[in-house]
C-alpha positions as CSV (number, residue, x, y, z in Angstrom):
1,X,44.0,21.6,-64.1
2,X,47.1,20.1,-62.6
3,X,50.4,22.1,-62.5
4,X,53.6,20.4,-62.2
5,X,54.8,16.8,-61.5
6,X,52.5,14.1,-60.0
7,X,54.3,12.9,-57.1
8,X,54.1,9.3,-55.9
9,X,55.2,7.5,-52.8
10,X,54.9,4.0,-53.0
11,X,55.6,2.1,-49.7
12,X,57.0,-1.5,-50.5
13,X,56.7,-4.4,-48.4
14,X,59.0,-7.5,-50.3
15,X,57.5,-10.2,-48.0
16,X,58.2,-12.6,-50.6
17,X,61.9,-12.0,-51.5
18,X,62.6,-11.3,-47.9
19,X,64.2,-13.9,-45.7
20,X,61.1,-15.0,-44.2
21,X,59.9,-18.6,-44.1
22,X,56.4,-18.7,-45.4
23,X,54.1,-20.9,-43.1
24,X,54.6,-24.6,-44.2
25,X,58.5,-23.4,-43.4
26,X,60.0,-23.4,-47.1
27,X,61.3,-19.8,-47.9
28,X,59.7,-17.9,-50.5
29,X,63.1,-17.8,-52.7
30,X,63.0,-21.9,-52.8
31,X,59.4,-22.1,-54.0
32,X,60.9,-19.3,-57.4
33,X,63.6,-21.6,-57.5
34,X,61.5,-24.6,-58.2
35,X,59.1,-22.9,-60.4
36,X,61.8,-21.7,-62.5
37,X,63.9,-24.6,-62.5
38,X,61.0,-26.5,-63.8
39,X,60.5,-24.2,-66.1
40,X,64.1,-24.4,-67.7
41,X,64.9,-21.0,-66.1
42,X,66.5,-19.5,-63.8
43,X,65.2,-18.1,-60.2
44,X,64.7,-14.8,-60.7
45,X,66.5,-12.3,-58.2
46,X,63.7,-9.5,-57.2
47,X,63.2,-8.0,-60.1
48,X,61.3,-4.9,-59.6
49,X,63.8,-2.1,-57.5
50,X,61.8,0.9,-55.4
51,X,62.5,3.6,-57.7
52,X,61.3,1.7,-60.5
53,X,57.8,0.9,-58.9
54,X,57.8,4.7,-58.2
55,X,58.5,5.7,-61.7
56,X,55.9,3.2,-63.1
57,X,53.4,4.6,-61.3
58,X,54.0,8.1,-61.5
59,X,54.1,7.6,-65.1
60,X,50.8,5.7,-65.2
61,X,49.4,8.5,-63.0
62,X,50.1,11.4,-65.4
63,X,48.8,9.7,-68.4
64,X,45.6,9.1,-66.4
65,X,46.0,12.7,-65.1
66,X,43.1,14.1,-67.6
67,X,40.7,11.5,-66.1
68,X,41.6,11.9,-62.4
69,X,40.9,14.8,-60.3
70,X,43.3,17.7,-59.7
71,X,45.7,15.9,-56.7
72,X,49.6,16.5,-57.5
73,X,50.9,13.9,-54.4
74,X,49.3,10.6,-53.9
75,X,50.8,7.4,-52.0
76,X,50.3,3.4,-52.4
77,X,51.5,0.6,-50.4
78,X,52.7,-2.3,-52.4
79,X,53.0,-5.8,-50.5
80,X,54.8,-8.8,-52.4
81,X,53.9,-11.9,-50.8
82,X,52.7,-15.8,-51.5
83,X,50.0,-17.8,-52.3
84,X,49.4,-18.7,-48.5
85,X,49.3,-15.1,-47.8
86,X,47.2,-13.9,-50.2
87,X,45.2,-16.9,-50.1
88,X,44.0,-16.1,-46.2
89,X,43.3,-12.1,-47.4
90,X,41.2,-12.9,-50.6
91,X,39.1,-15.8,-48.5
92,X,39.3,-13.1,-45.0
93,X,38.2,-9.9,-47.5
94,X,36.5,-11.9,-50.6
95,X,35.0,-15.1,-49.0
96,X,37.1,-16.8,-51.9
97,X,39.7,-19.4,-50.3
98,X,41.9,-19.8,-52.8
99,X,44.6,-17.9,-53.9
100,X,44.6,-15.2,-56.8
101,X,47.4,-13.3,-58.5
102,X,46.5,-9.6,-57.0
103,X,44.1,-7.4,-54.4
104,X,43.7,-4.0,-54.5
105,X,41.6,-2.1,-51.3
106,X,40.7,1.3,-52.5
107,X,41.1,3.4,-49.7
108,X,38.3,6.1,-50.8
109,X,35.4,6.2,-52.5
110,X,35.7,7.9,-55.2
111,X,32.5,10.1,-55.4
112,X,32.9,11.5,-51.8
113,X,34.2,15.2,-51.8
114,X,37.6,15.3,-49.9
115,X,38.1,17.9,-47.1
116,X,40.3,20.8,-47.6
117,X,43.3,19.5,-45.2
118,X,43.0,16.3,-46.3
119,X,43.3,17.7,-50.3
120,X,47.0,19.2,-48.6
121,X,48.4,16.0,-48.3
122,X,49.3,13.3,-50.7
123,X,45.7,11.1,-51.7
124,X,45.9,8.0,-50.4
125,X,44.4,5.3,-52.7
126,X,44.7,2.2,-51.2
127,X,46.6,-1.3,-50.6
128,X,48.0,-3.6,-53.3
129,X,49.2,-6.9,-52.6
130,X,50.5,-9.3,-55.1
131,X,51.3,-13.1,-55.2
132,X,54.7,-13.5,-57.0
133,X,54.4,-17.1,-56.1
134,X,51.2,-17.0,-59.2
135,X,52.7,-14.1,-60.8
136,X,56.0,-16.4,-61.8
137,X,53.2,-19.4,-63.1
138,X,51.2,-16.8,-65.0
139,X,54.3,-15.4,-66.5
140,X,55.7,-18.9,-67.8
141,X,52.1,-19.5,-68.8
142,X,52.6,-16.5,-71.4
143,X,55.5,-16.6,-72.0
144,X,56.9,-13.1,-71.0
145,X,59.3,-12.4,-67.9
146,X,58.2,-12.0,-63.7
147,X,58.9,-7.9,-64.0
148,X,55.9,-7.9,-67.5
149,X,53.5,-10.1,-65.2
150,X,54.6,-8.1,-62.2
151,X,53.6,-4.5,-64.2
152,X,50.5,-5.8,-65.1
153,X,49.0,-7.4,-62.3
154,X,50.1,-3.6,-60.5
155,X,48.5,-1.7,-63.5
156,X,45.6,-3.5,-62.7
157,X,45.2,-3.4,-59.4
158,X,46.3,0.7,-59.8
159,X,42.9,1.1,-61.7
160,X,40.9,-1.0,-59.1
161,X,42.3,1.8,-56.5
162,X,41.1,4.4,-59.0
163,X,37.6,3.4,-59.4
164,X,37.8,1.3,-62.5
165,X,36.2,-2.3,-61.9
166,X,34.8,-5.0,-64.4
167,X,31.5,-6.7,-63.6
168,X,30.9,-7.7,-67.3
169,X,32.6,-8.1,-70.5
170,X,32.4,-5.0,-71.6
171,X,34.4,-3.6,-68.9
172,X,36.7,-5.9,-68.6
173,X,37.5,-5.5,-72.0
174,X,37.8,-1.5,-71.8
175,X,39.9,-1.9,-68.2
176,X,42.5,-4.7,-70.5
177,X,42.7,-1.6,-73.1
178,X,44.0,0.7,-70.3
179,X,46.1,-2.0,-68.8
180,X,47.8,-2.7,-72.0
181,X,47.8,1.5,-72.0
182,X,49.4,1.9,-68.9
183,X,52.2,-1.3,-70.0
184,X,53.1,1.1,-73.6
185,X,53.7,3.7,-71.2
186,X,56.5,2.3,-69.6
187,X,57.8,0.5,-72.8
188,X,56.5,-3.0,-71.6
189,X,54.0,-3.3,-74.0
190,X,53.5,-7.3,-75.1
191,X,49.9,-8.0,-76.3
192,X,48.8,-8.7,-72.8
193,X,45.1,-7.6,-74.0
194,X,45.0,-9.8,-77.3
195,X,46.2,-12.8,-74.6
196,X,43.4,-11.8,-72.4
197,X,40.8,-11.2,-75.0
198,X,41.9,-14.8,-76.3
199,X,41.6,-17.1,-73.2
C-alpha cells in the first residue's frame, strides 16, 4: 500500500503555442485565431499552465492509486502540437495518415515485473502528444472550452499509458466512465460520457 503523496513530473513540450511555424509556414497561433474567429470566439491564449498539468495528473493518479501498483514517483512527457505533426506520428506509428486528436505510447508493459533499481526511480509511463489544432474543433463541436477538451483528451490518453484500451464497446464505454471520473476529480466534469455515449 502506498504511503505518502504521488509525485508527478510531467515534461511539457508547447510546440503548438510556441513561435514555431508549422510546415506549410502559417504559425500555429494563426490557425487558433481562425478557428476561433470563425467560431465567434476569441483565440485562446495557452490555456493549460505547467503546474496545472502536474496537479491534474497527480490528482488523477491518486484516485487511480487503489488500482495501480505501489509506485509513489512517476513521470510523463506531454507534447502540444498540430494536425501536420501529429498527422505524420499517427500514419509513422498507426499506418493511419490522417490526423487524430491524441497518442499515447505506453512506455511499459504493464504485466512485466520491474527491477528493484528501476522501482527507485520515478515510473516512466510513456509519451502523450495532443493536436490542439483538432482539440479547439472538437471543443466548438461540444460546446465546452479548449482547457475541458484539453483534460480529456489527456485523461484519456493517461489511461492508454496505464494499460486501459478499448477494442469493443464495452470497453470503450467503461474507459468514458473513468474519463468522465478522472474530469469530476478535477471539477471539470461536463457530461463528456453522455456526449460520447450519444454520437
Amino acid at each position: 500500500m502506498a504511503t505518502g503523496p504521488i509525485q508527478v513530473e510531467v515534461y511539457v513540450e508547447d510546440y503548438f503555442f510556441g513561435d514555431k511555424a508549422l510546415s506549410d509556414g502559417q504559425n500555429s497561433i494563426e490557425i487558433v485565431q481562425t478557428l476561433a474567429k470563425e467560431a465567434g470566439e476569441t483565440a485562446p491564449a495557452p490555456p493549460i499552465e505547467l503546474a496545472t498539468w502536474d496537479s491534474w495528473f497527480r490528482s488523477w493518479l491518486e484516485a487511480l492509486q487503489p488500482d495501480l501498483a505501489s509506485e509513489q514517483a512517476y513521470e510523463l512527457s506531454l507534447r502540444l502540437t498540430d494536425d501536420a505533426e501529429i498527422q505524420q506520428l499517427n500514419a509513422q506509428y498507426r499506418q493511419k495518415d490522417q490526423p487524430t486528436d491524441v497518442l499515447a505510447f505506453a512506455a511499459l508493459e504493464t504485466e512485466l515485473p520491474l527491477p528493484e533499481l528501476v522501482e527507485s526511480e520515478p515510473l516512466y509511463l510513456g509519451d502523450v502528444v495532443i493536436s490542439v489544432e483538432t482539440a479547439q474543433v472538437q471543443a466548438q463541436q461540444h460546446g465546452h472550452s479548449l482547457e475541458q477538451e484539453l483534460a480529456w483528451l489527456a485523461a484519456h490518453a493517461l489511461l492508454h499509458l496505464l494499460g486501459w484500451d478499448h477494442p469493443d464497446e464495452t470497453s470503450l464505454r467503461r474507459m468514458l466512465q473513468q474519463q468522465e471520473f478522472l474530469l469530476q476529480t478535477i471539477g471539470l466534469s461536463s457530461g463528456y460520457y453522455q456526449e460520447e455515449l450519444l454520437a
